[in-house]
C-alpha positions in Angstrom: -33.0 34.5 -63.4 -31.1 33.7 -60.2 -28.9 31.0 -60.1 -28.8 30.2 -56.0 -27.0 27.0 -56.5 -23.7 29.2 -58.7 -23.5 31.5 -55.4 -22.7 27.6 -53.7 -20.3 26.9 -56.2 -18.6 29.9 -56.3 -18.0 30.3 -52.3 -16.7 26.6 -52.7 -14.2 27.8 -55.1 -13.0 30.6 -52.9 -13.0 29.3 -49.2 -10.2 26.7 -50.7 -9.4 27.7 -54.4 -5.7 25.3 -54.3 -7.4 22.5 -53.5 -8.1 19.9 -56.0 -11.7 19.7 -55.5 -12.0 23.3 -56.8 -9.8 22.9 -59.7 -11.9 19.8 -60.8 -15.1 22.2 -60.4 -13.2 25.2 -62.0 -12.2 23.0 -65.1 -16.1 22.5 -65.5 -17.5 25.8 -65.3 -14.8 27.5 -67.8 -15.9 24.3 -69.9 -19.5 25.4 -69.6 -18.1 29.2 -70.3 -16.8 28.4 -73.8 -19.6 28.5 -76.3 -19.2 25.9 -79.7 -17.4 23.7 -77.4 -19.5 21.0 -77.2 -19.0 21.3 -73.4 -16.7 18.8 -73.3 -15.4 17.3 -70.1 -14.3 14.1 -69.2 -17.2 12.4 -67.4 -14.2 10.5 -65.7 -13.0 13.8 -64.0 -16.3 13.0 -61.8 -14.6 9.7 -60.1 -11.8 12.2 -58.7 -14.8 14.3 -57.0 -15.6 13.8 -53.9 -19.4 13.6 -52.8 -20.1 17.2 -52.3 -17.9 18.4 -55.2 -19.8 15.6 -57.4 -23.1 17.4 -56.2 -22.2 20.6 -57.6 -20.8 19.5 -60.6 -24.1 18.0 -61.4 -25.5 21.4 -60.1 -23.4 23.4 -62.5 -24.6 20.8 -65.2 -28.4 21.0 -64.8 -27.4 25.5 -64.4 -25.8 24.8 -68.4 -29.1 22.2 -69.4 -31.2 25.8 -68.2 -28.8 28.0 -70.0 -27.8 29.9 -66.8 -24.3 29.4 -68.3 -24.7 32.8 -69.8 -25.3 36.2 -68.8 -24.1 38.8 -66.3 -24.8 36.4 -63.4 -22.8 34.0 -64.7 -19.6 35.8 -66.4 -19.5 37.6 -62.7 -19.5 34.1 -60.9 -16.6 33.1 -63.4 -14.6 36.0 -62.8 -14.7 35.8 -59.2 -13.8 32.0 -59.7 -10.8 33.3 -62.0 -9.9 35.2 -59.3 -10.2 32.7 -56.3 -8.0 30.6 -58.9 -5.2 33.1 -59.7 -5.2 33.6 -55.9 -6.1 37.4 -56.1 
């Protein structure tokens, strides 16, 4: 499967990976990346999104609801977000 939408998320991440925005998407794929965790995020967390980052939140939602929150696709999109994060 191809995941367009976790290439979008991913560039987000690392054309500005201090900013807040990023952090707040960040925080939801790792949460998405820990199986048994009953995904949990504070809905809340959304309020401090801004439109676009709300957008592909819900993008890296629906991704999980198609279990695209596994695989090689996805463990290379969180490394390179691990990355943008740790500034590397």
């Amino acid at each position: 499967m191809d995941y367009p939408e976790l290439e979008t998320i991913v560039k987000s991440i690392e054309t500005s990976p201090r900013s807040g925005q990023a952090l707040l998407l960040f925080a939801l794929a790792k949460t998405l990346d820990v199986p048994k965790t009953g995904h949990m995020y504070m809905l809340k967390k959304l309020q401090e999104m801004d439109a676009e980052s709300r957008c592909l939140a819900y993008g890296l939602m629906e991704l999980m609801a198609q279990r695209g929150n596994q695989g090689d696709e996805w463990q290379r999109a969180v490394i390179r977000m691990e990355a943008a994060i740790q500034g590397k």
